[in-house]
N, C-alpha and C positions, 0 to 999 in steps of 0.2 A: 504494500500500500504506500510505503515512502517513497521516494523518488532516489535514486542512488547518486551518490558522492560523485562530485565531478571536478577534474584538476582547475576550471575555471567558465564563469559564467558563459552560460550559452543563448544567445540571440537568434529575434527570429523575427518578421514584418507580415502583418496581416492588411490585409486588404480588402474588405468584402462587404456585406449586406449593414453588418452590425457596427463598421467603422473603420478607421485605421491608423494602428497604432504598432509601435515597436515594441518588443517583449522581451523580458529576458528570466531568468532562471538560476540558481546555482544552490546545492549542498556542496559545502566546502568538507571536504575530509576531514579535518583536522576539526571541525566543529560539527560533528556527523551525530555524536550522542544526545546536542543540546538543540539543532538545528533542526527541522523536516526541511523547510524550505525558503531560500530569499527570493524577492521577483520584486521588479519591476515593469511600470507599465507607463509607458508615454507618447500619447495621442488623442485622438478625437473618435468620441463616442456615438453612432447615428442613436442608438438604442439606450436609452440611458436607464434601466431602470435593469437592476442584476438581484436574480434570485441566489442568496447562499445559503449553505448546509454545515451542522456540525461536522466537524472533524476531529474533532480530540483535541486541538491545540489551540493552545496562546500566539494571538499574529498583534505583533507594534506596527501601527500604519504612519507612515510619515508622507503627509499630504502636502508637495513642492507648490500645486498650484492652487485653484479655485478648489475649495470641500466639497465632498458628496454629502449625500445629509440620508437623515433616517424617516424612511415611508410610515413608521408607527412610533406612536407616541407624540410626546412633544419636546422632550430632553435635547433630541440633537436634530428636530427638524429644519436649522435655520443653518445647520453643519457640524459634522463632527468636529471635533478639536483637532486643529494641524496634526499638533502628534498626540496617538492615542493608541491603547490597544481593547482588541476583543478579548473579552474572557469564556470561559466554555460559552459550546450552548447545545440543548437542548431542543429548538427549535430554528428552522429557518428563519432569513430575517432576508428582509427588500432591500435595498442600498439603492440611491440615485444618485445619477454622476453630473456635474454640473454642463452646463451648454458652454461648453469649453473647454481648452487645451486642459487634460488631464494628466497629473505628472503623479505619480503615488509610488511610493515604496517600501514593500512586506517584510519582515521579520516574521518567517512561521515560527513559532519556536517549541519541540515535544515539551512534554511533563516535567520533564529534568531540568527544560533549558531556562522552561518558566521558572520555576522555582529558584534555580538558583540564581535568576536576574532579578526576579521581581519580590522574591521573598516573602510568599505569602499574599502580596498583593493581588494576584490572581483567584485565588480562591473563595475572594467577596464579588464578586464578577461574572457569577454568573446571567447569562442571555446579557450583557452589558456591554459598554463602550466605555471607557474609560480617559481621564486625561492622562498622559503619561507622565506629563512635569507632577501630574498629583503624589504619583509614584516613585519616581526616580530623578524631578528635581533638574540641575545644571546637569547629569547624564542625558536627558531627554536632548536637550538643547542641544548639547553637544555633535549629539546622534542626527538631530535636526539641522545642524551647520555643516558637518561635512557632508551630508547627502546633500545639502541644497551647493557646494561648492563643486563636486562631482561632475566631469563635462557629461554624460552619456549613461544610460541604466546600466550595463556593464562594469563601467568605475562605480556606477551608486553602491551596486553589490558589493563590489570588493571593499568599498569606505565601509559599512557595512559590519560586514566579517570581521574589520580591522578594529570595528568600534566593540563590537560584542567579544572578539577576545582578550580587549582592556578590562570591560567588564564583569567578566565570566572566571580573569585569571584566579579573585581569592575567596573565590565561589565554597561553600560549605560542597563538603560530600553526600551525596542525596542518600535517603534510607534505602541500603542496596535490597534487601529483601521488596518493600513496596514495590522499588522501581524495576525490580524483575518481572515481578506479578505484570506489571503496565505495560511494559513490554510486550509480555505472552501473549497479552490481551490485542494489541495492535498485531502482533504478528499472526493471529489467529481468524482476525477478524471480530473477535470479539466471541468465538464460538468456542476458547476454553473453559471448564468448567471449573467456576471461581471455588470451590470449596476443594477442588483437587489442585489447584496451583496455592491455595494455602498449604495443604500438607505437604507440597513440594519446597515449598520455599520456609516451613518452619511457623506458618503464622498461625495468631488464633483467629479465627472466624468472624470472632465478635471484636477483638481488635481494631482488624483491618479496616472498615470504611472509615474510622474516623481519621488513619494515618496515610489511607487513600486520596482521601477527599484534601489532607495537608500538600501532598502532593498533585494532586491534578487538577480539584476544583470540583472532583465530581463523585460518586460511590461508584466502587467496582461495577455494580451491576450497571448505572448509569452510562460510564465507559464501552459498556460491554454493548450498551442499545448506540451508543453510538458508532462504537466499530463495526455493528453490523452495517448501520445504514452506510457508511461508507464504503464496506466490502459491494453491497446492492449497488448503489451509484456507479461504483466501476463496473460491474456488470452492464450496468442497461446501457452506459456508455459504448461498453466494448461489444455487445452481444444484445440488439435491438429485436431480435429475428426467435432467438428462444421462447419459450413460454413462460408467462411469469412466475406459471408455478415450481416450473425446473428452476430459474435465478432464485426466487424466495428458498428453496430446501439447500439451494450451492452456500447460499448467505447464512444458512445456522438458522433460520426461520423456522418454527413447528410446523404450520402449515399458511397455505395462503391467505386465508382470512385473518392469521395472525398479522401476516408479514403485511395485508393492506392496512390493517387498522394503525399500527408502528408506524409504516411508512406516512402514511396522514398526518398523522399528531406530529410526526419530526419533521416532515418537508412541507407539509401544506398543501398538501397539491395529493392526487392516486398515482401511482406506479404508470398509468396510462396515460394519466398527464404528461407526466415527466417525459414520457418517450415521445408523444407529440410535440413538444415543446423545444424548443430552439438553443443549443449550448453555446456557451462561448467555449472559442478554440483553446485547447489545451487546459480543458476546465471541465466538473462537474456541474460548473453553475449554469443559472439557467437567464437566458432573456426575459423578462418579466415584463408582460402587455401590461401599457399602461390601463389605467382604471377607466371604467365605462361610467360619460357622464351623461 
């Protein structure tokens, strides 16, 4: 499900229906345990309204140009903060990108990498947007000066990687038992079974979500519905043509009627939707029509 280590960021130019913009990409090796994924994104949106999905992780967004703002609620309808990070989530959320040059750059960062940047700050966070100066202050800034000094998303990346492993250097050692458990679970999909990966790893039962939840923001089982939904997403992405009942039993699903009610509550939308519906390139996300007035 992560995206594999690469010697250096990798670029790529779209051109199409939904916009065009330059993209890029990198897991730095050396930051492989703390990092899923950096990206940047810099261009012009025809489509501006973007469906996302849980994934497990903590992403710092550092917004170069004009803010997207949040389709629900009122908190950040007028924009999110320059720099800010998502904390888990549990459900989809709508994101709108401004009528204009969009400059934005991600810090995905796993279980581990949050913790040991944000210290805790993550784990008040859930379905949230956060300020990051709230959290980490003249680092924020920092982070927000040399990305915005950066000619090209390429270099943003690599300022990036350079910023997070100042950061990261006197980083506390995360509880290696939990963070194996977290692990499992992403590498599984979410389809190990959490009372066997305690006895595997030494824990008690009743322990664990509260040293879980220290670590990732969420209860094992909570993790666990999320990694399925993201094992599903990469399915329907990759394999449109199967039945949904074959993808829902490949995803760790009981049965189908499980796997649509899950899928709803977490994406918002039916499994059928999602497959009619429009992705952006290199993405599970989805183009989100705008609202019927």
């Amino acid at each position: 499900m992560d995206m594999q280590t690469q010697d250096t960021p990798q670029t790529w130019q779209v051109d199409g229906p939904l916009g065009t913009w330059i993209g890029a990409d990198w897991r730095p090796p050396a930051l492989a345990v703390q990092v899923e994924k950096l990206w940047a994104f810099d261009g012009v949106l025809n489509h501006a309204r973007e469906r996302v999905f849980p994934d497990g992780s903590i992403e710092l967004i550092v917004q170069l140009g004009p803010c997207h703002r949040s389709t629900e609620g009122d908190e950040h309808r007028d924009g999110f903060p320059r720099l800010c990070f998502n904390g888990q989530r549990l459900r989809a959320e709508v994101v709108e990108a401004p009528a204009a040059r969009v400059q934005v750059v991600g810090l995905r960062l796993t279980p581990l990498g949050a913790q040991a940047l944000l210290r805790g700050a993550h784990t008040e966070a859930l379905d949230r947007t956060v300020d990051l100066e709230l959290a980490l202050g003249a680092a924020a800034r920092a982070l927000g000066d040399a990305l915005a000094d950066a000619p090209h998303p390429a270099a943003q990346l690599q300022a990036a990687a350079r910023w997070l492993q100042r950061e990261l250097r006197d980083a506390a050692p995360p509880d290696a038992s939990v963070a194996w458990v977290c692990q499992r679970l992403r590498e599984t999909g979410g389809q190990a079974g959490i009372r066997a990966l305690c006895e595997q790893a030494g824990l008690s039962t009743t322990r664990l979500p509260a040293r879980f939840r220290a670590l990732t923001g969420l209860t094992p089982k909570q993790y666990a519905r999320v990694m399925r939904l993201q094992a599903v997403l990469a399915l329907l992405a990759r394999d449109a043509a199967s039945p949904l009942s074959e993808l829902a039993l490949d995803a760790g699903y009981a049965d189908q009627p499980h796997f649509n009610a899950e899928f709803k509550a977490m994406a918002g939308l039916t499994p059928g939707d999602y497959l009619r519906a429009q992705r952006y390139p290199n993405t599970v996300s989805l183009a989100e029509p705008a609202p019927a007035h």
